[in-house]
C-alpha positions, -999 to +999 in steps of 0.1 A: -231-441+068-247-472+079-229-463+111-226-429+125-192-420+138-183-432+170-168-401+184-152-408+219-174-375+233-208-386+221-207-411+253-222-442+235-219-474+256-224-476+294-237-450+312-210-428+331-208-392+345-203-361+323-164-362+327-168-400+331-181-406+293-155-396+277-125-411+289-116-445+277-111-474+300-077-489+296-086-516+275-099-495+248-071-472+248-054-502+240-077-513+211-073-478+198-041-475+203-034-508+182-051-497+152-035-480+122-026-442+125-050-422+105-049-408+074-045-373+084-010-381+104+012-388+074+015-349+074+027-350+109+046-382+108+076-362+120+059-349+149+076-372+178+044-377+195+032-390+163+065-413+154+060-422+193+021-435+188+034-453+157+060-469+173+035-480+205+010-493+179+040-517+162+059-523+197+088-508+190+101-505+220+141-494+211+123-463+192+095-454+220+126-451+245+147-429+217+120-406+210+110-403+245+149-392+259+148-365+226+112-350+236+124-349+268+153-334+267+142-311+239+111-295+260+091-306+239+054-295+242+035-326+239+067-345+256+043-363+282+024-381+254+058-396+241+066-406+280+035-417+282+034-442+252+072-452+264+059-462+297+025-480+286+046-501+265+066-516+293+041-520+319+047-554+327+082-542+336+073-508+354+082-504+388+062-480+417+094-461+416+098-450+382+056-444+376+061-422+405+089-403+389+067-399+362+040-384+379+057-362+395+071-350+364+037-346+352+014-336+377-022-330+371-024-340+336-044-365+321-014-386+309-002-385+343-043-398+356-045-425+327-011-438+334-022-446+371-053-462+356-030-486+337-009-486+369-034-500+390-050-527+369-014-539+366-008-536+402-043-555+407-030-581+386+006-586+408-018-583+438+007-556+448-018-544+473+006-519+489+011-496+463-025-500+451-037-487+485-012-460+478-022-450+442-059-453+440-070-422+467-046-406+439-072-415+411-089-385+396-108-400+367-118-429+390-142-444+360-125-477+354-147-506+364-122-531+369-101-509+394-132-503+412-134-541+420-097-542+430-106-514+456-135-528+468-119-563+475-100-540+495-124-524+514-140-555+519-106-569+533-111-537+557-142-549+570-170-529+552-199-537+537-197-540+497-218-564+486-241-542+467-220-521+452-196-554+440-226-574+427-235-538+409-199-540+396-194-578+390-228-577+370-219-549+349-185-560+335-186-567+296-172-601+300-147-618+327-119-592+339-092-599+364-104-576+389-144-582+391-141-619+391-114-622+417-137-598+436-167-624+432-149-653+439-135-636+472-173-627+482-186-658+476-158-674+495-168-651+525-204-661+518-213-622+510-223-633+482-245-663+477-251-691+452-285-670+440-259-643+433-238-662+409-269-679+391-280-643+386-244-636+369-246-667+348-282-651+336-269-621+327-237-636+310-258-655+289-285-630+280-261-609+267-234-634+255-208-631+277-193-667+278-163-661+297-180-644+321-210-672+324-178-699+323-162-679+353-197-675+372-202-712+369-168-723+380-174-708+416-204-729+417-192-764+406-164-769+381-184-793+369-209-776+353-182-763+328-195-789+299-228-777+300-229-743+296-206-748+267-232-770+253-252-736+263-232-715+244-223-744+211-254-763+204-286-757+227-310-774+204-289-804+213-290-801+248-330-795+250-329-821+231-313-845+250-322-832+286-359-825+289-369-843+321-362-819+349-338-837+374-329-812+395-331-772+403-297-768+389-307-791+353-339-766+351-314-733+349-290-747+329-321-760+305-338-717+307-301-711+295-303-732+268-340-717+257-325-683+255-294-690+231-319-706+208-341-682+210-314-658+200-312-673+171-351-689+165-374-677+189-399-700+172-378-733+178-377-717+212-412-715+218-421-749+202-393-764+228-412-748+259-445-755+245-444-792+236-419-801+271-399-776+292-430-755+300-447-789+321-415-798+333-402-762+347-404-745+376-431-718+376-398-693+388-377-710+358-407-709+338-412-676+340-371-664+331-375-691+301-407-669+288-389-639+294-357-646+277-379-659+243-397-629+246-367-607+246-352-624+218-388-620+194-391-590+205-358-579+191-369-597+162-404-579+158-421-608+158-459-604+166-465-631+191-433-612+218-458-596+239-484-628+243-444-643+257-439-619+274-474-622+294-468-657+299-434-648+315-453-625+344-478-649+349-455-678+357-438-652+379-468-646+397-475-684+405-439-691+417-440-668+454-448-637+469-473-615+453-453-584+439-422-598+442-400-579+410-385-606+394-346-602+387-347-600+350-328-570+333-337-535+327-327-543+288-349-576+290-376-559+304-375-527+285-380-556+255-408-569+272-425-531+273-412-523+234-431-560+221-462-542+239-456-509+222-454-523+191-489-536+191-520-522+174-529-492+196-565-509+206-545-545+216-557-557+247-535-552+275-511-535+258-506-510+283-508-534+310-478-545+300-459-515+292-466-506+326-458-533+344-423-540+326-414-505+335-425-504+371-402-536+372-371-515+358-345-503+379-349-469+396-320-452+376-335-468+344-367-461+352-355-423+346-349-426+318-367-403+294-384-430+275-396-447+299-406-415+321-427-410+292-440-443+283-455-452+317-472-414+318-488-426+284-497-460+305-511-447+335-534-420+311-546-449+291-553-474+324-567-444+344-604-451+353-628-423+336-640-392+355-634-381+390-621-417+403-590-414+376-581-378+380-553-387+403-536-408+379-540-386+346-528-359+370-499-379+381-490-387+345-492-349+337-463-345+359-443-371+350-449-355+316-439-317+323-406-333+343-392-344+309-410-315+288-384-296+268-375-283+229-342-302+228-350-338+225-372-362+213-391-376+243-388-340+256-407-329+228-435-358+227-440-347+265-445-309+261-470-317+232-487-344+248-491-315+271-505-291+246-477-266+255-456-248+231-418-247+244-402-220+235-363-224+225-339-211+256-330-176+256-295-170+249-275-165+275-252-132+290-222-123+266-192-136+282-166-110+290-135-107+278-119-125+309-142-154+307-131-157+270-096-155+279-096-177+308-099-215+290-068-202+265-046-204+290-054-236+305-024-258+295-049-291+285-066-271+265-042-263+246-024-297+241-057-306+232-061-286+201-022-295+192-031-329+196-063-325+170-039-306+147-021-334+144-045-358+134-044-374+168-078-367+176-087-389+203-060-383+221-070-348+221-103-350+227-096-367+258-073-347+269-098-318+262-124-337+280-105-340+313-096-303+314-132-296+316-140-315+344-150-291+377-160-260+349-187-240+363-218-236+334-200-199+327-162-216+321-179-240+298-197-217+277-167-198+274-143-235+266-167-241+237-167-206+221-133-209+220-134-245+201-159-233+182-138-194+171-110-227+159-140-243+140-131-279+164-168-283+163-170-317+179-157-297+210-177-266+202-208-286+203-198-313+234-185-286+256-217-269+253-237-300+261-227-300+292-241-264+306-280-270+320-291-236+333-272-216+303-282-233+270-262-215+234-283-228+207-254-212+184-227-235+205-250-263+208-265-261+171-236-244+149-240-238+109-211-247+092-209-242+058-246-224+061-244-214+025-232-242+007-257-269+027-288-246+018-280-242-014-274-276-017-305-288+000-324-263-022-313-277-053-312-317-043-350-308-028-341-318+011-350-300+045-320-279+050-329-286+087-328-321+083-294-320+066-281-305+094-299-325+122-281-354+102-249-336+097-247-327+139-253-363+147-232-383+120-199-362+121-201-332+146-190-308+110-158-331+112-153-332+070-125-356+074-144-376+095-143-416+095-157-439+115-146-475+125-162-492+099-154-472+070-180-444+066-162-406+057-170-372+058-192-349+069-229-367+061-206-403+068-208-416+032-197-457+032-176-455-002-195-482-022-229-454-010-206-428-025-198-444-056-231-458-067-245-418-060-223-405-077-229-425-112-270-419-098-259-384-105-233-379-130-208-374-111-170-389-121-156-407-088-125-408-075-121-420-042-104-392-026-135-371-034-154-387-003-141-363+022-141-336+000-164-308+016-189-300-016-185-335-031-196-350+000-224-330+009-235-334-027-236-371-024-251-375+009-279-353+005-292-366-033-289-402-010-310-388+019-335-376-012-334-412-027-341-424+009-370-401+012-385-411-020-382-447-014-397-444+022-425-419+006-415-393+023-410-403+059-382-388+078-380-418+104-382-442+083-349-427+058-336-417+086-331-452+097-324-462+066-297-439+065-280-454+097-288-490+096-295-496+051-329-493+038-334-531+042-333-532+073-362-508+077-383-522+049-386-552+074-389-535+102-421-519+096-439-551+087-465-564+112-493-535+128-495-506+124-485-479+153-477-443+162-443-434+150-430-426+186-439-462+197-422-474+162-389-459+164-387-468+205-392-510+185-360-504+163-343-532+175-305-518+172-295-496+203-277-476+176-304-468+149-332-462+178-306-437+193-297-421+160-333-416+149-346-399+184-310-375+181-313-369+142-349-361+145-350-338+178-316-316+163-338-315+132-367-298+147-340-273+169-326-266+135-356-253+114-355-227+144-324-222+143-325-215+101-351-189+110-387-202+113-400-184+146-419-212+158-410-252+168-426-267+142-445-299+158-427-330+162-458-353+155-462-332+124-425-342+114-427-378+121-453-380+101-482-408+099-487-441+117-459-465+108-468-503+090-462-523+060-458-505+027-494-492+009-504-520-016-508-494-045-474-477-035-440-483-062-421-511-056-390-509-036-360-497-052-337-531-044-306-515-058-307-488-036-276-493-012 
């Protein structure tokens, strides 16, 4: 708890395709790889798979090659994974020869698909560009962003036109790689790419603290610029300090750079900076990214003064060249600039304005996003002129409403009762027949899959699961996940299901494990059985042994120090191995959701939140004006938590139907009153609450 469990399927993180999301890139296989075997695997520590992940994890590579020549020779099921860890130990050794003897031993498989990913960044790397012209049409998965830039450095060597696509790439990367910078630097050699380019790099690297990135970006322009953005990235009080006469175009940036790493850590140092000097001595362009970037950063601190920023930004902008012009500020900076509006008082002055105009500025693909599909339908109602001269708009925002209408999910919801509609849960779908059920039991992935799980090794099995599905029609998938969910794997069950769009199974999608003991449970701790579940679905997919990477176990994801101090709250004796016990831990976390509920009187976003993120963190969070639920959750200024509330919330609602009420209850109804500070006449906080 405090975290909910990062499950490799649950696609957190960058955006990718269906099959895409849930495969790890080569350097987190590696970071996963490296980290102690779970608890579950001393069982199985005699399985050779298992001895063979060990041994990878400590470098042993005498042991990997023992193991692998007696799986091997035994026939050994799982015998790829052991080859596999063998060979990914000794990549800097591998030659083209003996990875292509082992995909030909292994054909189709995933093990066979992520060794070539490992193959090719380490043939990137030798600039073997040969055999990387000969392994990358072989790539299946093809979601690895560093390989992409080795193959388009390629395709650029070939003569075509990348530059798009490699400054899509290049600016996407989560800090320096091999492949993406060698790719920039080649561009910009060619001139493809231009110095604008790499400034716009160096933005990005610093907006989201990348400083080997930023240090790489800058290199191609002057080497020389190498000891300021450290004082950047070390100490930009002192360099605002010490440089606040604009000497030249390149001074200016380096000085907006320096506004936004202060601001990330005082916005109001920030603003005093630009107010008192930098905002007479600017550029109206730089100008306007300096009042962006402060805005971002109070915004993501809920200060009150982020949208009034924020404004200043796009007026600057407007003064420094064409009229409508989109200036090249991120989708996440600008989404900022449209939350700071949001979380004004609902009769603020320009507030939708700005919500509108930081949106219409986003990208096209984030502009799709739900949220913002529905936030700029909310806009365009509010600014639409009144009567017949307005209908056009308010119908045009009734659209982009019913496009994202739906029972499933939060914004979804908000739409359809913005709408005044009613949606009624999907029907279920045909009964599969008894060859659509048999079919996925014999697919050989599958089943490795669910050996893997067995054995404790559940991400390896949950990607090799996850590449098996990939090309499943909506009726193969239906038919995958009722099979995961007969063996009660109900991360599978549940992620399988996801995927289908015209066939929905609520019972797939929206399983009750354990249906008696939660609602007996919830009955006597006095918590929404619904609720429990909607919380249950999103913190540990039914997984009871579930634990997450920082710590938090079981099936409601209790952090131990939570556990303990619940369990002495209600009489319980504690023993640490009681956390992922089934009853103990549903016991725990639901007489903690209760506690959270009464703290927060009553609101289910705000312990919901609370839940995820602490209750501190949303006792501050809910200081400053007070605004519609919707708009406060969209302000919660961790990814994470904002994430987590919109999921918990949504499965809740889909739940109470599920448990039997006939009807959607209303999701405004659930969320409950307009959010702000804490009623003077309400009980004090509870500061030993965990």
């Amino acid at each position: 708890m405090h975290s909910p469990l990062h499950l490799p399927a649950a696609g957190r993180g960058r955006r990718l395709g269906p099959a895409a999301a849930a495969l790890l890139s080569a350097a987190l296989l590696a970071a996963l790889l490296a980290a102690p075997l779970p608890h579950a695997l001393a069982q199985n520590g005699a399985d050779p798979v298992v001895q063979a992940r060990e041994a990878w994890r400590v470098k042993d590579r005498v042991r990997l090659a023992a193991l692998r020549d007696a799986a091997l020779a035994a026939g050994q099921p799982l015998a790829m994974w052991v080859h596999y860890f063998d060979l990914n130990a000794r990549l800097a050794d591998l030659q083209q020869p003996e990875f292509e003897a082992f995909a030909a031993r292994w054909p189709g498989t995933y093990v066979e698909d992520r060794l070539r990913n490992d193959w090719l960044l380490e043939l990137g790397k030798r600039r073997d560009w040969g055999n990387f012209r000969v392994e990358f049409p072989r790539f299946r998965m093809n979601d690895d962003r560093e390989v992409s830039c080795y193959a388009m450095l390629l395709q650029h060597q070939d003569g075509q036109d990348v530059r798009s696509a490699a400054k899509a790439a290049w600016y996407a990367q989560r800090d320096a790689d091999n492949g993406c910078q060698l790719l920039g630097q080649t561009l910009y050699d060619a001139r493809v790419l231009n110095a604008a380019d790499i400034w716009q790099e160096v933005r990005l690297s610093v907006e989201f603290n990348r400083p080997r990135a930023a240090a790489a970006a800058v290199a191609l322009l002057d080497p020389a610029h190498a000891a300021r953005l450290d004082a950047v990235f070390k100490d930009p009080g002192r360099l605002l300090r010490t440089r606040r006469d604009a000497e030249s175009p390149t001074s200016e940036r380096f000085q907006v750079l320096a506004l936004w790493r202060l601001a990330a850590s005082d916005p109001d140092a920030a603003f005093t900076q630009m107010e008192q000097h930098y905002a007479i001595h600017l550029s109206h362009a730089e100008a306007a990214h300096a009042w962006a970037g402060i805005a971002k950063q109070s915004a993501l601190k809920l200060q009150p003064r982020a949208d009034d920023y924020a404004r200043r930004a796009w007026r600057s902008w407007e003064r420094s060249g064409p009229a409508g012009a989109a200036p090249p500020w991120s989708d996440d900076m600008l989404a900022w600039h449209a939350r700071a509006a949001l979380r004004q008082g609902a009769d603020e002055p320009g507030r939708w304005s700005l919500v509108a105009r930081a949106i219409d500025a986003m990208s096209p693909a984030e502009q799709r996003d739900p949220a913002w599909v529905y936030w700029r339908a909310r806009a365009r109602l509010a600014l639409a002129r009144p009567g017949p001269e307005g209908e056009v708009e308010r119908q045009a925002a009734r659209s982009a409403l019913a496009s994202i209408a739906s029972p499933l999910t939060f914004y979804g919801l908000f739409a359809a009762e913005d709408l005044e509609l009613r949606p009624a849960l999907p029907s279920a779908p045909a009964p599969l027949t008894r060859a659509e059920l048999e079919a996925p039991r014999a697919l050989p992935g599958l089943n490795r899959a669910l050996q893997l799980i067995d054995l404790g090794l559940r991400s390896e099995g949950v990607r090799e699961w996850n590449y098996t599905l990939r090309g499943m029609g909506e009726r193969e998938l239906l038919a995958t996940a009722q099979w995961a969910c007969e063996r009660e794997v109900w991360d599978r069950c549940i992620n399988t299901s996801d995927r289908t769009r015209a066939e929905v199974d609520l019972a797939q999608r929206y399983p009750t494990p354990f249906r008696a003991q939660v609602t007996a449970r919830a009955r006597e701790v006095g918590v929404d059985p619904a609720f429990v579940y909607g919380l249950i679905r999103q913190e540990s997919r039914f997984i009871i042994d579930a634990r997450s990477s920082v710590g938090a176990s079981g099936l409601m994801q209790l952090m131990p120090a939570t556990a303990r101090w619940t369990a002495k709250k209600v009489g319980l004796d504690w023993r640490n191995e009681l956390i992922t016990d089934r009853d103990v831990n549903l016991l725990l976390g639901m007489s903690y959701l209760k506690l959270l509920l009464d703290e927060f009187g009553g609101s289910a976003v705000l312990a919901t939140a609370a839940y995820n993120a602490g209750p501190g963190r949303p006792r501050r969070w809910r200081e400053g004006a007070v605004v519609e639920a919707a708009a406060w959750v969209e302000g919660i200024p961790f990814n994470e938590t904002r994430d987590y509330v919109k999921k918990v919330v949504a499965n809740a609602i889909v739940y109470t139907a599920v448990l039997g009420t006939p009807q959607l209850p209303p999701l405004k109804t659930r969320l409950g009153a307009p959010i702000g500070p804490r009623e003077p006449g309400a009980p004090a906080p509870d500061r030993d609450l965990p």
